[in-house]
N, C-alpha and C positions, 0 to 999 in steps of 0.2 A: 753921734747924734743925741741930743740932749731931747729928752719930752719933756713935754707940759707935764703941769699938776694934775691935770685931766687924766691925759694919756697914761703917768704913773700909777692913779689909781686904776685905772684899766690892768694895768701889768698886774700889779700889786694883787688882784682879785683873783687874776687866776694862781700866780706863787702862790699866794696866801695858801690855796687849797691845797697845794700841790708842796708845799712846805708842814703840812699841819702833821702826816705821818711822821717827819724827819723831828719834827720837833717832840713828839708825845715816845719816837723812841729813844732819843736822848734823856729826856725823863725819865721812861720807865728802865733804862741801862745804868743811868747815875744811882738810881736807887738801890740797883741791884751792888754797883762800885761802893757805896755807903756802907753798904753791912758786908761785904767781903771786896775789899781793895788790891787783891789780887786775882780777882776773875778773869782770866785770859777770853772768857768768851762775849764777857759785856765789854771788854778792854779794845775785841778787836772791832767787835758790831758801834761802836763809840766812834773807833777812827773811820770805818767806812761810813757809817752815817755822817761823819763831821765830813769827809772827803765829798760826799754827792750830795751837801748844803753848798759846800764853798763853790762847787764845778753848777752848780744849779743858779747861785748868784753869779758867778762871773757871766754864765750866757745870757742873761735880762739884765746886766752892766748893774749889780745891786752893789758896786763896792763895798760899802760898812759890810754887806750882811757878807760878801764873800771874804774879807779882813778877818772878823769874828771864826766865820769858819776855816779859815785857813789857821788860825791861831789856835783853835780845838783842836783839829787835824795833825798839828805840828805837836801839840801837847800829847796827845794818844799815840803818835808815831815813839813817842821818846819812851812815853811808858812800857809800849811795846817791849821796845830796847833796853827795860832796865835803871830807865830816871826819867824819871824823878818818882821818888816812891810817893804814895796818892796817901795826903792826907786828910785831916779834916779842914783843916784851910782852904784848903785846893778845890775838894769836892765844893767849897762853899763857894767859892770863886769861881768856879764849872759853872755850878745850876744858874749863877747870877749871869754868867755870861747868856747860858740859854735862855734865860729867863729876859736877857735886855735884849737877844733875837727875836723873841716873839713881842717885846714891845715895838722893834722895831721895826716890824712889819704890822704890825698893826695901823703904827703911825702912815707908814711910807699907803696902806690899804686906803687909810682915812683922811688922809692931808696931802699925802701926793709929795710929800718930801721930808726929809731927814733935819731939817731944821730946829735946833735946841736940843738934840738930841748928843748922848754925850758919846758917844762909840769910842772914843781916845780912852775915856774910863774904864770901859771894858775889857779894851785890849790891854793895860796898864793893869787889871788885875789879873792877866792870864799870862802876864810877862816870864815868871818864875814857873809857869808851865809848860816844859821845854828840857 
């Protein structure tokens, strides 16, 4: 079932709220990834918060936003495993990802749709995260 722009911002209002934790602890874990890139504990709390954004967009049908977190998810999964080692590339390409998540709820909060927005870019810099 497809909503309206209406209805979307309806949705979008409550995610929003209910995304804002997920999102401030993927920030304050990156940061923690930045200054020691081997942290097994920001490493694992990274993939479980990426895992309960993507499973949080698929049940309100967010595709982009659950694409983006599937694409973190898959990245923290690998690190887990030993690759790809975290650089500063990478972490730069991380925060931009989170960083076009919360643009892109913001949008999806205020417009009611994903329109002009670029989410292929996003996922294309998280390619090599994996």
């Amino acid at each position: 079932m497809e909503l309206s722009k209406e209805e979307m911002i309806e949705v979008m209002a409550v995610f929003k709220g209910e995304s804002e934790e997920q999102l401030k602890t993927l920030a304050e874990k990156m940061a923690v990834l930045e200054a020691n890139p081997k942290d097994a504990g920001a490493i694992e709390l990274l993939h479980r918060t990426s895992h309960s954004m993507k499973g949080a967009a698929r049940m309100m049908g967010l595709t982009p936003i659950e694409s983006i977190g599937h694409a973190l998810e898959d990245g923290f999964k690998a690190v887990k495993d030993g690759k790809p080692l975290i650089t500063p590339d990478m972490i730069g390409n991380i925060n931009a990802a989170i960083a076009g998540v919360r643009q892109l709820i913001d949008k999806l909060a205020s417009e009611g749709t994903t329109e002009g927005f670029d989410v292929s870019g996003i996922l294309k810099k998280l390619e090599h995260f994996k």
